[in-house]
C-alpha positions in Angstrom: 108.4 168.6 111.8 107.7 170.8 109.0 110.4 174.0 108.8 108.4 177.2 108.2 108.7 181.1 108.3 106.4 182.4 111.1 105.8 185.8 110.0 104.7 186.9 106.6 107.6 189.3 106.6 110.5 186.9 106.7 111.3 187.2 103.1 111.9 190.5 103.3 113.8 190.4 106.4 116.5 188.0 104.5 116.8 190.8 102.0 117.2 193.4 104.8 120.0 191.7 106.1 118.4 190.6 109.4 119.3 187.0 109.6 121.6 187.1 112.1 119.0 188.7 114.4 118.1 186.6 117.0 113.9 187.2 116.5 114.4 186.5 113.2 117.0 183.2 113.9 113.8 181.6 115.4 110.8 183.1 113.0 112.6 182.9 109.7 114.1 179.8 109.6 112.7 178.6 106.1 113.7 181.9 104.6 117.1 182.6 106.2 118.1 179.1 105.4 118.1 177.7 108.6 116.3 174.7 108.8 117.7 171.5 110.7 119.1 169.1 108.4 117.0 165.9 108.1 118.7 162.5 108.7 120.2 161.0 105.9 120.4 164.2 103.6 123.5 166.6 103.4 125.9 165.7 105.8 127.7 169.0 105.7 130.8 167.5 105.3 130.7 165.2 108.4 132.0 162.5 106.4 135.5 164.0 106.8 138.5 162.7 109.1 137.9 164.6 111.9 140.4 165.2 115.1 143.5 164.3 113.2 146.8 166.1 113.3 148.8 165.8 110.6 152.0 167.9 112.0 153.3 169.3 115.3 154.8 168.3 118.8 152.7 168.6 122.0 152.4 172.3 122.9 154.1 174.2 126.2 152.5 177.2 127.1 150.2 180.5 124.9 152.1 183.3 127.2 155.1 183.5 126.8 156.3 182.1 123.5 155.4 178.4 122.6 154.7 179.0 119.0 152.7 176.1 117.3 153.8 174.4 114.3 152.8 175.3 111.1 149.1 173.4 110.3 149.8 171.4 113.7 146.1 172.5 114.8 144.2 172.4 111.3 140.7 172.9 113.0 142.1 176.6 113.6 140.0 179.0 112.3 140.7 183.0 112.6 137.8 185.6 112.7 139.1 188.9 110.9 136.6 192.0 109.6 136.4 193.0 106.4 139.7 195.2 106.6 141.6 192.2 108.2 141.5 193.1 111.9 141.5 189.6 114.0 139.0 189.5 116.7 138.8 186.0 117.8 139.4 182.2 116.9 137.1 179.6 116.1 136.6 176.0 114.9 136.2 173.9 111.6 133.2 171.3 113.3 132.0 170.5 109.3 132.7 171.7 106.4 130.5 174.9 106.0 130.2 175.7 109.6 132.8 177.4 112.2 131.8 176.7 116.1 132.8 180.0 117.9 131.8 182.3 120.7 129.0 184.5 121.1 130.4 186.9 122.6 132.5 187.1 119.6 130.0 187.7 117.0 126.5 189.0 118.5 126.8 192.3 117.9 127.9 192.0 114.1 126.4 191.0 110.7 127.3 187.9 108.4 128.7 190.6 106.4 131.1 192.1 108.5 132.9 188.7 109.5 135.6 186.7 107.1 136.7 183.5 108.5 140.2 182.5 107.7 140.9 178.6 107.9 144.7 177.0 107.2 146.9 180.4 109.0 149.1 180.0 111.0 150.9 183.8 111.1 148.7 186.5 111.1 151.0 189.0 109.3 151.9 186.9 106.0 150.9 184.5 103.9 151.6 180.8 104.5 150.2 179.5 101.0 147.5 177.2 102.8 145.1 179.9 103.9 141.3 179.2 102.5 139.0 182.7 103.0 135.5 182.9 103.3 132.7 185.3 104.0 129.5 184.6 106.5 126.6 183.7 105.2 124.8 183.2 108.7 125.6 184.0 112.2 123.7 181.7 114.9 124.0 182.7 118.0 122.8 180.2 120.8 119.0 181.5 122.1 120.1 181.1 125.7 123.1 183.3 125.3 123.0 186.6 127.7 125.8 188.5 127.8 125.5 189.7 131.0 126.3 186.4 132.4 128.2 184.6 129.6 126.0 181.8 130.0 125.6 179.8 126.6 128.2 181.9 125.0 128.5 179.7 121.6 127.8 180.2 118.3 127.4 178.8 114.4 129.1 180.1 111.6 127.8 179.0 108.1 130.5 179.7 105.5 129.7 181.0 102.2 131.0 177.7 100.8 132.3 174.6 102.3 136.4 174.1 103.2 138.3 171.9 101.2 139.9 169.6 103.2 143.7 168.6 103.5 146.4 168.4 105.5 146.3 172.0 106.5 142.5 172.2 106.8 140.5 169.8 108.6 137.5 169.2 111.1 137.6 168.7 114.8 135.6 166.2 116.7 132.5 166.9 119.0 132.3 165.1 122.2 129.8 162.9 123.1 126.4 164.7 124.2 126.9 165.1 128.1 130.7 163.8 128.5 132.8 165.3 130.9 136.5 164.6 130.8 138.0 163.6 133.7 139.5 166.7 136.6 143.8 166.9 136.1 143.2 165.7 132.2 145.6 167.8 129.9 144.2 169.5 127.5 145.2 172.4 124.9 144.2 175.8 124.0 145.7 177.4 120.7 145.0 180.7 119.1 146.5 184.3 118.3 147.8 185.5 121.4 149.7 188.6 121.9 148.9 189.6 118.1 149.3 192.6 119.0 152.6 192.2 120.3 155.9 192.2 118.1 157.0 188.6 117.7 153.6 187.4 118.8 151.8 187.0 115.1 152.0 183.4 114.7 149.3 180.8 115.9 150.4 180.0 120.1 149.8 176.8 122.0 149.6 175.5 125.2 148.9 172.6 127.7 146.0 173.4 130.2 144.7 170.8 133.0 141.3 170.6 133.6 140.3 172.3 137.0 137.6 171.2 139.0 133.8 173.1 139.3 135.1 173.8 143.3 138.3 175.1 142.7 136.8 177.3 140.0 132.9 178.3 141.5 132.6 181.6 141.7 133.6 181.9 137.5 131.3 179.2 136.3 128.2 177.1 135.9 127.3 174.3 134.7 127.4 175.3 131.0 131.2 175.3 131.9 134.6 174.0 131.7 137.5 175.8 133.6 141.3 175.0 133.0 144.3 176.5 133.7 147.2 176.5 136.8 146.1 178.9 138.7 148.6 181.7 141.0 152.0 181.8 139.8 151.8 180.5 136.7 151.8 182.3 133.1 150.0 180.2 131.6 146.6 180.9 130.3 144.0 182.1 127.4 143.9 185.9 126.6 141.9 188.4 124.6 142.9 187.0 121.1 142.0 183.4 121.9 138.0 184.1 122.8 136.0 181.5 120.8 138.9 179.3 120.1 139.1 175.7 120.9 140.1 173.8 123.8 140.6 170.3 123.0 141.4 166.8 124.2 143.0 163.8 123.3 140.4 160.5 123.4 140.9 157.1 123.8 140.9 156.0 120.1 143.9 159.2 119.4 141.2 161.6 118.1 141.0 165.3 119.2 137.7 166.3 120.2 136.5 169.7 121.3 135.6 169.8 124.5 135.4 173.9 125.4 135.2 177.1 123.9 137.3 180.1 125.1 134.8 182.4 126.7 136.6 184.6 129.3 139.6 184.4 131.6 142.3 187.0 132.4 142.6 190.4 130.1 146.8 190.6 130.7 147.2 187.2 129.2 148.7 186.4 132.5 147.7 184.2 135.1 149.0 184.7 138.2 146.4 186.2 140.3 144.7 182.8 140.9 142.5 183.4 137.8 141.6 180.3 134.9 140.3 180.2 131.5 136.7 179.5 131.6 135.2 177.5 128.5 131.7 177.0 127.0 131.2 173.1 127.8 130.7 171.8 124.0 129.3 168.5 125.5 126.6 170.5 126.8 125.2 172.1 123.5 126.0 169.0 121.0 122.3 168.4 120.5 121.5 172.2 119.1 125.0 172.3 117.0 123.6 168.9 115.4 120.7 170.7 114.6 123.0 173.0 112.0 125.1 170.7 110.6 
């Protein structure tokens, strides 16, 4: 299919800023550089190792104190605004393009997002980081915030990563793959930032829960994970839109959730689980991008 602006206007609109509107997202895709890559040109950067750690132990637990170790999770990537505040995490999927939530970014412009790839504490240099700025925000066009439903999103960075040790791509699942109920997975990102002896990048071990157990805070688009009453363990404010990931049969990591919501006191023990965007589920429209 041919790739063309709809309106007249869409030129302008690019130089208004209004890309990452979602009107113009679906109007303006020749002008706002949006077009779905056809096979067999650019790859953007899927020819990279991807799911590979290079460092690190398996994690414990975010809350409570099991820091990661340094470039252990090298997909990592922080979301900070233009004065360095940290918002929320994300994830290297290629090259050029950060997979996060929408929840994260709606509301803001490419310019007023910097993604931060290779950090693992927030409050001093590491020598590894690599900064970029936004050049488009894609929000999914089913997301609606009042129900969280869809709640992912494309970031295309104003030039692609390099790739190293420090810095490198996670895997998609297959289109439509569910991994299996009790599977151990892992969540990583900045939690407790805020929080004196909290700035460094936190991990932990999360079983997958089933859709029963965890109805009434999900739908299909979902993956819940957590333990549940009692425990401590679990995703909090600073991790929204960072990955949850699994080990697959041939050792690679794979992304198989984004954080979308879950308990506000990074603290589980009122029965409550991290609920993830189901990255299975939307494969086809992130291949559209990259």
């Amino acid at each position: 299919a041919v790739c063309a602006d709809r309106n007249m206007y869409c030129p302008q609109y690019k130089q208004w800023g209004r890309c990452s509107d979602s009107w113009t997202q679906q109007n303006c895709q020749k002008s706002c550089d949006l077009c779905p890559q056809q096979q067999g040109k650019k790859d953007g950067g899927l020819r990279g190792v991807c799911g590979v750690r290079q460092y690190g132990r398996f994690p414990g637990r975010v809350v409570d104190g099991q820091t990661a170790a340094k470039n252990s999770w090298p997909w990592q990537a922080q979301l900070h605004s233009p004065y360095g505040t940290h918002f929320c995490g994300g994830s290297l999927v290629a090259r050029e393009w950060v997979l996060t939530a929408a929840h994260c970014v709606q509301s803001k412009s490419a310019s007023s997002i910097r993604v931060r790839l290779g950090e693992h504490n927030l409050r001093r240099g590491d020598g590894t980081e690599q900064d970029f700025t936004v050049r488009q925000v894609i929000v999914h066009p089913n997301y609606r915030r009042q129900t969280t439903d869809s709640d992912v999103a494309l970031l295309r960075l104003s030039h692609p990563a390099t790739l190293n040790k420090a810095v490198s791509l996670i895997c998609l699942p297959k289109e439509g793959e569910s991994e299996a109920v009790g599977k151990n997975c892992y969540i990583t990102g900045a939690t407790g930032y805020n929080r004196p002896g909290a700035s460094v990048l936190q991990e932990a071990m999360m079983p997958i829960v089933s859709q029963q157990t965890c109805a009434a805070a999900m739908r299909r688009w979902g993956i819940c994970g957590g333990f549940g009453a009692g425990s401590t363990i679990s995703g909090c404010f600073g991790d929204s839109g960072g990955p949850f990931v699994c080990q697959g049969s041939n050792k690679r990591w794979n992304i198989q959730g984004v954080v979308s919501w879950g308990t506000r006191t990074c603290s589980s023990g009122q029965n409550e689980y991290t609920v993830y965007a189901r990255v299975a589920q939307f494969v086809p429209w992130i291949r559209k991008y990259i």
